[in-house]
N, C-alpha and C positions, 0 to 999 in steps of 0.2 A: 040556611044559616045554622037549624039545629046539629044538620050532620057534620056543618066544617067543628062546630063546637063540640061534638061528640069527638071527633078527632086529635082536636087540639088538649083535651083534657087530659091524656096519657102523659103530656108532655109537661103540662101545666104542675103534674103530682108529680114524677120526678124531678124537676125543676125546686119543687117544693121541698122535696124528699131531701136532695142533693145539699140547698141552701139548711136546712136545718140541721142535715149532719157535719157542714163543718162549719157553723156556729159551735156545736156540740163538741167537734174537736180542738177547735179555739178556748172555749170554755174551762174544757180538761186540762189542757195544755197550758191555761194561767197558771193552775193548782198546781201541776207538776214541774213545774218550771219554778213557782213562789218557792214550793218546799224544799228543791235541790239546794236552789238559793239561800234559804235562810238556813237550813241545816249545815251548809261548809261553814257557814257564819258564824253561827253556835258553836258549831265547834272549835272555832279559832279562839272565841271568848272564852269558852268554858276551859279548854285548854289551859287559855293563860290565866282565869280563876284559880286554878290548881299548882301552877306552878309559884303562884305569890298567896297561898294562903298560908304559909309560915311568916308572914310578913306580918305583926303585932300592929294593931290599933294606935299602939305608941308609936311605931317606926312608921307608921305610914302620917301620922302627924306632926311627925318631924322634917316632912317632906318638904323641901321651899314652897314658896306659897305659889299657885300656877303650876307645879311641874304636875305632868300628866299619867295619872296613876298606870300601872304598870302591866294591870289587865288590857288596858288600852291600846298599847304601845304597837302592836304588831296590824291591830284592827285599822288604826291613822296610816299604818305604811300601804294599806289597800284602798282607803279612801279617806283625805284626811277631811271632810265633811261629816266625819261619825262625833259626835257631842255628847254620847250617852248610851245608858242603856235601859231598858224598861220590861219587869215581868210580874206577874201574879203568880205566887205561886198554887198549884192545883188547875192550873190552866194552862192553853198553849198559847199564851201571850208571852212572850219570849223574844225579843227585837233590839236590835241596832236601833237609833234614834239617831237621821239626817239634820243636815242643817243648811240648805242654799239659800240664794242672795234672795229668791222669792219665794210665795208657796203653789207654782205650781213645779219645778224640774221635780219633783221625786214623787209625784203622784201617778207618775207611771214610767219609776226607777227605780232599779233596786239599788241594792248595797253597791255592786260595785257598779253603777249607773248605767246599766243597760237595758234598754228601752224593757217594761213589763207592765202587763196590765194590772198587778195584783200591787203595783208601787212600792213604796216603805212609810214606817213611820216617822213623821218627821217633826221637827222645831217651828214653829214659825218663826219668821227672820226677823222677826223685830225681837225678840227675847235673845237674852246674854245669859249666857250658861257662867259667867263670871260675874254675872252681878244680875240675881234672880228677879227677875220684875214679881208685882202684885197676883198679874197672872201668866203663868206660863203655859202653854196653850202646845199638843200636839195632835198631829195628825193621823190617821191613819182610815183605810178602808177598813168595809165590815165582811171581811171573807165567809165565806155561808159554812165553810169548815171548822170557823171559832178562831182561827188563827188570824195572826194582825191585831186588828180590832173588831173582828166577829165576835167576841161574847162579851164587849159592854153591855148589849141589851139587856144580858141577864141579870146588869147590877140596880135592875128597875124591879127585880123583883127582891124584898127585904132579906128571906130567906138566904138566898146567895150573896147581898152585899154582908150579910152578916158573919159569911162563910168566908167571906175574901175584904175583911177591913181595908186591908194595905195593900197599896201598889208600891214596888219598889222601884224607886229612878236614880240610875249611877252616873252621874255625869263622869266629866274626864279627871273633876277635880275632888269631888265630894259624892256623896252618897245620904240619898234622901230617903224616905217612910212619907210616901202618899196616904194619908186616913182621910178614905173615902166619904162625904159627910153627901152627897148627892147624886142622884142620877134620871133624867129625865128626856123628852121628847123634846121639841123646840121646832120651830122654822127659824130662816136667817133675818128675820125681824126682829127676834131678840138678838142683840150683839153682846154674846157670850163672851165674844174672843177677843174682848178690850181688853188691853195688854196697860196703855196710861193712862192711870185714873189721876186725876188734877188735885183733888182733894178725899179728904176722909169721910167726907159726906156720901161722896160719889160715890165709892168703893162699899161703903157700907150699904147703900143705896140699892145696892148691884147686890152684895151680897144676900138683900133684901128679898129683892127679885128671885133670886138662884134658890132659895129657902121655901117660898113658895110654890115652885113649878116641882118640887124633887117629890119622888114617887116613893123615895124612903127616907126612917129618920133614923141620923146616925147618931152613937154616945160623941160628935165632936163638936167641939165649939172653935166658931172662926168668927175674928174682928176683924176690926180696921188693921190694926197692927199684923196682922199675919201675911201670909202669900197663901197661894195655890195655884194648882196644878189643873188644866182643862183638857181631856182626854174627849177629842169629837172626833165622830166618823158619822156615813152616809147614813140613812135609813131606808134598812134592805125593802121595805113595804112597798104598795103599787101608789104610783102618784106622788113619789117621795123626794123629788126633784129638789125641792128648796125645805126636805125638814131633814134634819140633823137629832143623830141621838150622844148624849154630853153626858159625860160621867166628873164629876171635879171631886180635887181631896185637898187637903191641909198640907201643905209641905212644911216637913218635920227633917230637919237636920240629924242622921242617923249620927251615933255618937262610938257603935262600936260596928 
């Protein structure tokens, strides 16, 4: 018995050897596959950033109400599920922002919906990018490279949220100033990502809760009266199956 199993071991460790190296290549191949992807991405956006930044604050306020700003325009002819855009600046948070009928097609979809394991950020489908609910809730994984949503965690330490107040979000129509006011751990027994709250109570209630669990304090004040913004992704840790790390800010109607 000992010698068949002396035998069989050479095969067992290749076997082994083989299995972990293309995991390993799998693995790489998210990354380099994510970044191809969101790089042509950027580029189309940033592109059409530049070609409409002679466009004055006033002339783009005169736009009809709904018509869809101009950075946009080229990004919808590639998919028109794109709703937005979202960045930090100082970081490589940088992303198209999805929007399908549920929230699982784009967690392992990119921009232009081809199957990936690194996914996109996305809308949840209950929220109207025309008419901003209480809370607007997006998705995104936590890439180990920071990109995506790999370096929310960092906004758990005060130091960095203090470094990075504002998340910027440009829908298709308007353009908003996230002021970050929390950031913390959670499992999915806190239901963060109530999107209808019935009354003022509730909401306040909630934001009660949200105030509590945050691991920093920020200069913002949020009531009943305002909205915001819920930036959740996975939690990269061992045994992180059902906790989620949540970053939320004040959505502030950028005016220039």
């Amino acid at each position: 018995m000992k010698k068949r199993l002396s035998k069989l071991m050479p095969v067992i460790y290749l076997a082994t050897f083989l299995c972990s190296g293309y995991l390993l290549v799998q693995y790489l191949y998210t990354y380099v596959e994510a970044a191809s992807s969101l790089k042509e991405t950027q580029q189309l956006y940033e592109t059409a950033l530049e070609s409409t930044a002679q466009m004055s604050a006033a002339e783009e306020a005169v736009l009809p109400d709904e018509t869809m700003r101009p950075q946009f325009e080229e990004l919808h002819t590639v998919n028109s599920d794109i709703v937005g855009w979202i960045s930090v600046e100082g970081t490589k948070l940088h992303n198209p922002i999805l929007q399908a009928e549920d929230n699982d097609f784009y967690l392992n979809r990119n921009f232009t919906r081809e199957n990936s394991r690194a996914g996109s950020v996305f809308m949840d489908y209950r929220n109207d990018i025309t008419d901003m609910s209480r809370n607007t809730v997006l998705y995104g994984h936590a890439m180990k490279n920071d990109t995506m949503f790999g370096s929310l965690k960092k906004f758990g330490n005060q130091d960095y949220a203090d470094e990075h107040p504002v998340i910027y979000v440009d829908t298709l129509y308007d353009g908003y100033d996230i002021e970050v006011f929390a950031a913390y751990e959670t499992t999915i027994d806190f239901y963060y990502i109530e999107t209808d709250f019935q009354t003022e109570e509730e909401f306040t209630n909630y934001l009660d809760e949200v105030e509590s669990r945050s691991l920093i304090e920020m200069p913002v004040e949020v009531g009943s009266d305002d909205r915001i913004v819920t930036l959740s992704t996975c939690n990269n840790s061992l045994n992180s199956k059902d906790k989620r790390y949540v970053v939320q800010g004040k959505l502030v109607k950028r005016q220039s």
